[in-house]
N, C-alpha and C positions, 0 to 999 in steps of 0.2 A: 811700953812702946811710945807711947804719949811724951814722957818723960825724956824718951832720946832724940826726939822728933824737937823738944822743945831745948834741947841741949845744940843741938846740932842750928836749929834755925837762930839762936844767940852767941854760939861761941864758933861755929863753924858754919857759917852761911852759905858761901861759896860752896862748899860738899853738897850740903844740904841740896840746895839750888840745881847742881848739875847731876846730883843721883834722882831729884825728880824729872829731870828732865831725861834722864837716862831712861826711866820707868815707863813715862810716857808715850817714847816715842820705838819704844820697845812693842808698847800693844799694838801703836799704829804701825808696826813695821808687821808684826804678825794679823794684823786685823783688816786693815785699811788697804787690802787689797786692789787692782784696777789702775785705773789713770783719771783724772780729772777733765783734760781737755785735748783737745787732736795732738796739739802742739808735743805734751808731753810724753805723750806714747810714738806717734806716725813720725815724727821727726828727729825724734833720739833711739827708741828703741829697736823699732821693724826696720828703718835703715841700717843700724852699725849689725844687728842678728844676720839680715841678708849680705851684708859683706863678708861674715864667717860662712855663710855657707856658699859662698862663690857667685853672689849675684850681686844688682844694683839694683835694688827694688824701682826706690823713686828716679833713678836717671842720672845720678850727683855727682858719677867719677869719671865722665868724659868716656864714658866707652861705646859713643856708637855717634856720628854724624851729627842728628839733630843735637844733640848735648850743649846745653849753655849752662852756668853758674847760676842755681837756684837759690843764693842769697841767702843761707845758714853756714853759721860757722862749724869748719870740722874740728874744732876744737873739742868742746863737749861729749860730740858724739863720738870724735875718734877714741876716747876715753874706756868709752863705753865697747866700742870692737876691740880694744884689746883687753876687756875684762871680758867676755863674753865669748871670746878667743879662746882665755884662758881656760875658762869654764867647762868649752867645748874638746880644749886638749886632756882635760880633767875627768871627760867623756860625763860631764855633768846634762843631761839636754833637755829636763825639766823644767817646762816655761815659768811653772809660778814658783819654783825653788829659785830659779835663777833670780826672779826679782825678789825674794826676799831677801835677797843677799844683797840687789841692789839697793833694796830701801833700805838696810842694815847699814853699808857705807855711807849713804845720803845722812841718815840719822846721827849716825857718829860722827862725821863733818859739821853738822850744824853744831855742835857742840863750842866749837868753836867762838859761834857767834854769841854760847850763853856767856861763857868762861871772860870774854876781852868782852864784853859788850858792859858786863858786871865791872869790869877793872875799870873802862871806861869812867864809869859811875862815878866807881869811888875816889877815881885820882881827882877828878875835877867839882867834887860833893864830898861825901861822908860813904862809912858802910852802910849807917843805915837807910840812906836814899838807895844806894846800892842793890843792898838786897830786894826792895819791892821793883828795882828795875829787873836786875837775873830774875825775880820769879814769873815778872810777864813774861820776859823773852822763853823762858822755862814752856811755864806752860797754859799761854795765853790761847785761847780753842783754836783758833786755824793756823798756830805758827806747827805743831806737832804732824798734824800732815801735811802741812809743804815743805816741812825740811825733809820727810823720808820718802817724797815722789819725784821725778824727772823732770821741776819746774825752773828753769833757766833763771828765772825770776828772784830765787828764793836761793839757787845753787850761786850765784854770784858774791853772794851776801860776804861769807868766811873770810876772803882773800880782801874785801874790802875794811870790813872793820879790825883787822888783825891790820893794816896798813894805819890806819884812822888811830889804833891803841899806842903803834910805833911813835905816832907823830904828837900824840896828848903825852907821852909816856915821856917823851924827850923835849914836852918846850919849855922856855919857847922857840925857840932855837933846834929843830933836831941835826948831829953830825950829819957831818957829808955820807958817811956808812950807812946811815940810819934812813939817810934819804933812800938814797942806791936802793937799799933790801925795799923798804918800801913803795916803789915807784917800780920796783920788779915783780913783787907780789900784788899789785893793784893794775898792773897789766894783764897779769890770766883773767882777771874779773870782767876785761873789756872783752878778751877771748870767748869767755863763758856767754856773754851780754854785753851785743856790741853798742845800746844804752848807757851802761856803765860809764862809758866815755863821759861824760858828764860831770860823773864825781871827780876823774882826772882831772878837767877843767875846772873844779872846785879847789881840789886840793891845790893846783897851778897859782887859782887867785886867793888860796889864802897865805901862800908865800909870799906873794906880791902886795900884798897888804901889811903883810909883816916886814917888808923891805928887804928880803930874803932873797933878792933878785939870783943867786947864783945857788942856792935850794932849787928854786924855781924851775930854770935852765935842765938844772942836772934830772930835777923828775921827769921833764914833759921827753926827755932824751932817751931815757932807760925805760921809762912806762911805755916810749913808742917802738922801744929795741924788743920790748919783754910781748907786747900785743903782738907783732909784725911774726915771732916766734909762734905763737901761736898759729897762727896764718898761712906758716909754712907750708901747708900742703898745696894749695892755690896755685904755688911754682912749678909742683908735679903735675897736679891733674890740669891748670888751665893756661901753664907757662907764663902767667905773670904775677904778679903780687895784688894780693886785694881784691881778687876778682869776686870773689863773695862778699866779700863788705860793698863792695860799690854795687853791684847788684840789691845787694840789701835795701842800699839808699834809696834806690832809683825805684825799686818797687814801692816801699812806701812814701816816696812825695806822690808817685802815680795814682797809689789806694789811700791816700790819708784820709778820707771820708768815705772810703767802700763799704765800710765794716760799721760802724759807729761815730756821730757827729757830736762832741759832748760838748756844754761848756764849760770854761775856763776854768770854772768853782765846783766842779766835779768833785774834784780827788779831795779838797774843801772836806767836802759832805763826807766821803769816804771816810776820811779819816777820823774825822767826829765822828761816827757813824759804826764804822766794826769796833770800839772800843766801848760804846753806849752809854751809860751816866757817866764815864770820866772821859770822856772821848771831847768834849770841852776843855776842858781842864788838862791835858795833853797840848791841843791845839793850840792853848792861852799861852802855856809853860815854852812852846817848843820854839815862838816867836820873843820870848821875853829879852834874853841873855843872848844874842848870837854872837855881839862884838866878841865875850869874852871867853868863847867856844868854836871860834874860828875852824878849825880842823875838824871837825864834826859837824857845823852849822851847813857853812859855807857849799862842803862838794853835795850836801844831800839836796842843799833847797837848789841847786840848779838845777840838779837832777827833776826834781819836784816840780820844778818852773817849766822846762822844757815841755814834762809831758803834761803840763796842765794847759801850756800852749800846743801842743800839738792835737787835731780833734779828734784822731781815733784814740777812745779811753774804754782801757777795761781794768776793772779794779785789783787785776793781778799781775799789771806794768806797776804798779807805785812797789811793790812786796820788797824792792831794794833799799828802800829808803825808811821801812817801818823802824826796823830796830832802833836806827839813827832817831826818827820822833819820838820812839819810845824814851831813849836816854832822854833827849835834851826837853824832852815833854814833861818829863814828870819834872827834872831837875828843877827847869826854869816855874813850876806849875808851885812844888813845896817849897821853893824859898818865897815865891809872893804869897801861901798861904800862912806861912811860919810867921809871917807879917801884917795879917790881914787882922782888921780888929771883926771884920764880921765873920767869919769862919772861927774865930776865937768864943764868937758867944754860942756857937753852934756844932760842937765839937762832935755832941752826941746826933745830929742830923749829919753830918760827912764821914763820920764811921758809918752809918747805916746805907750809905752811898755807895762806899766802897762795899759792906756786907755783900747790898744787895748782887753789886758787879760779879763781886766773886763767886756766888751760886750760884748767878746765871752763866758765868764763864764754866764751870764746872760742871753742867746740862750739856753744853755746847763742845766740850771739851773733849765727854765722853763720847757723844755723839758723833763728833766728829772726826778722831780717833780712831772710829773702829768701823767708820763707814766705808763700805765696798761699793766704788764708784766706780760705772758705764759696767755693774755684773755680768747685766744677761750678754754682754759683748763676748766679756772676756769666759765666762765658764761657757759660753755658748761653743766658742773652740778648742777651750779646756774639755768640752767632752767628746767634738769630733777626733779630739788629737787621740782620744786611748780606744778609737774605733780601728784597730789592727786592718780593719779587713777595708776600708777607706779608698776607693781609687781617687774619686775629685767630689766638692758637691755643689751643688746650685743654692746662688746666695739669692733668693728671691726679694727683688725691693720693686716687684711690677706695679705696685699701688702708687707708686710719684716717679719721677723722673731725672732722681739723683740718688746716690747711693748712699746708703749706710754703710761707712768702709767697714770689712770686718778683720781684726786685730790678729793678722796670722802668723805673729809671733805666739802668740799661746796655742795653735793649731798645731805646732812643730814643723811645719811644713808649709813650701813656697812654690807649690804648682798654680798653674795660672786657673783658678776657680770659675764654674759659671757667672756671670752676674745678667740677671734678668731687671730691666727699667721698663717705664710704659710706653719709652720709646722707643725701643728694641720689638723686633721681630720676635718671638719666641722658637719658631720652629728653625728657623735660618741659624740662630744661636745655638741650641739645642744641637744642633745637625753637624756644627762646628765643624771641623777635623782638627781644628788646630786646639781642641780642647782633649783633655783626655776623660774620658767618657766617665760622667758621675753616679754614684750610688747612696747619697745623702743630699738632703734637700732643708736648707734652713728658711721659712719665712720668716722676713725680718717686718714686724710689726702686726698688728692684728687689723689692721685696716683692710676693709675688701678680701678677708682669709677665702672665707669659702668659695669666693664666684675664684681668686687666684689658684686652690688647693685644684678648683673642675678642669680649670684653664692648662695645668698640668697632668689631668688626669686622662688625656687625651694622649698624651707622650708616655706617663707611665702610670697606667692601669691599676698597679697593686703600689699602694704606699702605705709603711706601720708609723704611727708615730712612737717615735722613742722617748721624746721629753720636751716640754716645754720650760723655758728658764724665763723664772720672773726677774724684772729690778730689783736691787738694791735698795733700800727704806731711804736712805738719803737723796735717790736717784728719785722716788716715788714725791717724796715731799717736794721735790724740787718741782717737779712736775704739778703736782698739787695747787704751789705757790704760784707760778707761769704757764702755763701749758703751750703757751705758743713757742718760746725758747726749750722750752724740757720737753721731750718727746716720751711719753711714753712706750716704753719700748721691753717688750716680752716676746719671743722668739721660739719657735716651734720646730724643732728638729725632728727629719722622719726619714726614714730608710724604703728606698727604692726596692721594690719587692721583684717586680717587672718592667717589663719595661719593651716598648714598640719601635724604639730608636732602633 
């Protein structure tokens, strides 16, 4: 085994490279269940699920008066309702099957980014800078779960560096053809992530540098024909074009500091930083060479510039522009090492550098792979959903005054649920009619349980508990590491025995 592992990483690299990467992201497609952050679950998934069953969950399609353009693109998402469509015509209506199918496609689309990201490499270097580029991209610890979750960030990626390979692939010069396909496929990207735009204006000025004035022309033409396609729907649901992107805009100049106020040299630290002892040495490499990697340099550090200028920063806006450091990071990093006379006297201290990187990547890899993130959310409706007997049930969050939305896509079902806050009446609620009358009772968090469990024991006398769902170990640590950002959160589900309503 040893032996074909060692055949394959010298005479077949490229194989090698993408059947680990196939591996990998194989566990984390069966393993790495859940969502990471609202974004990727509330805004891709529970939206395009409630349009197969006949509703607008969030308000998005213009069906009822107050409705305005909530500033996501139905690109992505629309994607996703006609797989889920299909799924549903397929009479498939298993919540967590369905996403393994979706992390299944997410994963084999990143594949993409190894394959051209690798070719990358080697047209503008050698194989074997090549190959230690494919095996980050491979499988560097947090690129394997965000190629196989719902992160816009990381889904944009494919259609860009497959644009980016067109254009290394053919300089310096690429056809008029070659522009065209490229500047149409690096369109959906702005679709996907309307951020992206940035690389467009990259790629724009690296024609323009090149004196390629009528390159130029013809991308910003067809990258704008290929976006605006995307967009399409905007003309049905709000009768005019762009209504979601310019909503977009206008909410974020309004919140650019609501969220996070960072500075400039943030994403800096970042990126030295998720890479660890080489995460310098990337940083060094990625600035060294850009004249001579214009097509790769150019759309990413706009990109990178923008949001290092803009103040709200979270470190899973830059995830577009990783691969790209990754290439021209290492590239630019081993040809001033290949050169260096102090790294030459030190050869056995900078393999042990890299040693060390790779088992710690490897810890991290595993871990992170196979970790089931926001659980007790999702199996918490993963277990109301196979309660047959189910009318509605009371999401209790009475201990603060904002909710813990609960993921009713994995509940299989889109009735309008109790939700109990501390600023809510209880009995006025409870009494509802416009509810339909519940028989399951989830409290969400353990804060204040027992004075909350009395507080309803007034409305329903007899309650069993059924089950309490702890975190996920990654969700726990994280909590661990922050606790003011990580919420500890373990949920207790019980069944309504009686009841005084």
């Amino acid at each position: 085994m040893l032996e074909k592992i060692k055949y394959y990483w010298e005479y077949k690299p490229l194989t090698f490279i993408v059947a680990a990467g196939i591996f990998i992201r194989l566990i984390a497609v069966i393993f790495s269940k859940g969502y990471g952050m609202q974004d990727d679950h509330f805004l891709v998934i529970e939206p395009a699920e409630s349009w197969v069953q006949g509703l607008d969950q969030n308000n998005w399609l213009n069906t009822s008066t107050e409705s305005v353009p909530s500033g996501h693109s139905f690109f992505y998402v629309g994607l996703h309702y006609l797989f889920l469509n299909f799924l549903d015509w397929l009479n498939v209506t298993d919540a967590q099957i369905k996403m393994y199918l979706v992390r299944l496609i997410h994963g084999a689309l990143s594949l993409i980014t190894i394959v051209y990201g690798y070719k990358i490499a080697e047209k503008i270097s050698n194989q074997k800078t090549a190959k230690t580029v494919g095996l980050l991209l491979s499988v560097l610890w947090f690129l394997p779960w965000l190629s196989v979750h719902n992160m816009v960030e990381y889904v944009c990626v494919p259609p860009l560096i497959y644009t980016t390979w067109l254009f290394v692939k053919h300089s310096p010069e690429p056809t008029l053809k070659i522009v065209i396909l490229g500047a149409f496929i690096a369109g959906l990207a702005v679709g996907i992530r309307y951020q992206t735009i940035f690389f467009l204006f990259g790629f724009g000025l690296a024609f323009l540098l090149k004196k390629q004035f009528a390159s130029a022309f013809i991308f910003g033409l067809v990258s704008f024909g290929s976006f605006f396609l995307t967009q399409i729907s905007d003309l049905f649901i709000w009768g005019r074009p762009f209504a979601e992107l310019g909503e977009y805009i206008n909410y974020n100049m309004a919140n650019s500091t609501s969220y996070y106020n960072q500075p400039f040299y943030t994403y800096l630290l970042t990126l030295a930083g998720m890479f660890g002892p080489i995460g310098l040495f990337l940083l060094f490499g990625y600035f060294k060479n850009w004249k001579k990697n214009a097509f790769v340099f150019i759309p990413s550090v706009a990109f990178f510039l923008f949001h290092s200028y803009f103040p709200n920063k979270q470190e899973r806006f830059i995830a577009p522009m990783i691969p790209f450091f990754i290439i021209l990071g290492y590239l630019g990093w081993i040809e001033f090492k290949n050169q260096s006379k102090f790294w030459a006297k030190y050869i056995k201290f900078y393999r042990g550098i890299w040693v060390f990187f790779w088992i710690v990547n490897s810890v991290l890899l595993l871990a992170i792979s196979t970790a089931y993130t926001k659980k007790s959310r999702v199996e918490t409706m993963t277990f109301l959903a196979k309660q047959k007997d189910m009318t509605n049930y009371i999401w209790d969050c009475s201990h603060k005054d904002d909710i813990l939305i609960p993921p009713r896509f994995y509940s299989e079902r889109w009735d309008k649920y109790i939700c109990l806050l501390s600023t809510v009446d209880k009995e006025m609620c409870l009494r509802n009619t416009n509810y339909i009358p519940a028989n399951y009772i989830v409290f969400v968090e353990d804060e204040n349980l027992e004075q909350r469990k009395a507080d309803l024991l007034k409305f329903y006398p007899k309650i069993e508990l059924l089950k309490t769902v702890e975190a996920g170990y990654l969700d726990l640590i994280l909590h661990k590491m922050n606790p003011n950002n990580n919420k500890f959160e373990r949920f207790h589900i019980y069944k309504i025995i009686e009841s005084n309503l």
